[in-house]
N, C-alpha and C positions, 0 to 999 in steps of 0.2 A: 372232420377227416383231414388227416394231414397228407401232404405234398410227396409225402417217402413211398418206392413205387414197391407193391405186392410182386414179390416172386417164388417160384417154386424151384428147388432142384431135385434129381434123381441121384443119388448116388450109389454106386456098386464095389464095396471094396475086398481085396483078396488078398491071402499072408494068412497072417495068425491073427484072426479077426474072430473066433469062433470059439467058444468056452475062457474068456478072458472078462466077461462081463460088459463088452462092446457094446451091447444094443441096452443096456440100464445104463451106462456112462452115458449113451450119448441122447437116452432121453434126459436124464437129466441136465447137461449140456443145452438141448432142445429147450427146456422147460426156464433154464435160468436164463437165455436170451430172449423167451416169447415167441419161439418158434413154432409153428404146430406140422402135425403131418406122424410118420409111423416110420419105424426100423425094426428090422426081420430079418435073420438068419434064413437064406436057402439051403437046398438042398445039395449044392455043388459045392458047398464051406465058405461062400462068401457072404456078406452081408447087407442088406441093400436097405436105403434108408430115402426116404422123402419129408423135404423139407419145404417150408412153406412160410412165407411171413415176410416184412420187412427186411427191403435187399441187405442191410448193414449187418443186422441179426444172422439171416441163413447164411453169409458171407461168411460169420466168428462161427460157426456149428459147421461149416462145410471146412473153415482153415483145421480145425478144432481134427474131422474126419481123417482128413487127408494127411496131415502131419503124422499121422499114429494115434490119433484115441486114446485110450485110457492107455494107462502103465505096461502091462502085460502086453498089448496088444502090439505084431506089426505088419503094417499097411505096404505091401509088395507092388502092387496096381491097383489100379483106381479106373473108374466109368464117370463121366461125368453129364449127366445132361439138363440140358435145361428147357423147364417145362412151364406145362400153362396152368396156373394155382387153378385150385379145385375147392377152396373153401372151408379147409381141414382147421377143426381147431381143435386146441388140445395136443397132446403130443403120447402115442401109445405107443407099447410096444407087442407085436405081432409075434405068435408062435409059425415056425415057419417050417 
């Protein structure tokens, strides 16, 4: 086991975050840093995403969020919090 510390974040973001392909960008994103945890489109049009893994990792997935996501998409506000990992591995994504 190495020295690099496990964290989780919550993220909640709002804009044009919702039929842009947001939450498959950002498993993929998720999947290519080793990140694990789920993204899911709510009911209110934003997008809320948990990440999990190696602080360096969820750090390029959370820069990754926040900046605007994929192409189409844009990131108006942001939620951000920080949570206590829960063991998620894998990286899905949720009908929401």
């Amino acid at each position: 086991m190495t020295s690099e510390q496990h964290v989780a974040r919550r993220v909640v973001v709002a804009g044009r975050v919702q039929g842009v392909f947001f939450r498959s960008a950002t498993r993929q994103q998720a999947q290519r840093h080793g990140v694990a945890g789920w993204v899911a489109n709510r009911l209110d049009g934003t997008v809320e995403a948990w990440l999990e893994g190696p602080a360096d990792a969820v750090e390029a997935v959370e820069a990754w969020i926040l900046t605007g996501g994929p192409p189409a998409a844009e990131v108006r506000h942001y939620d951000l919090a920080v949570e206590t990992p829960e063991g998620h591995t894998g990286f899905v994504v949720r009908r929401g």
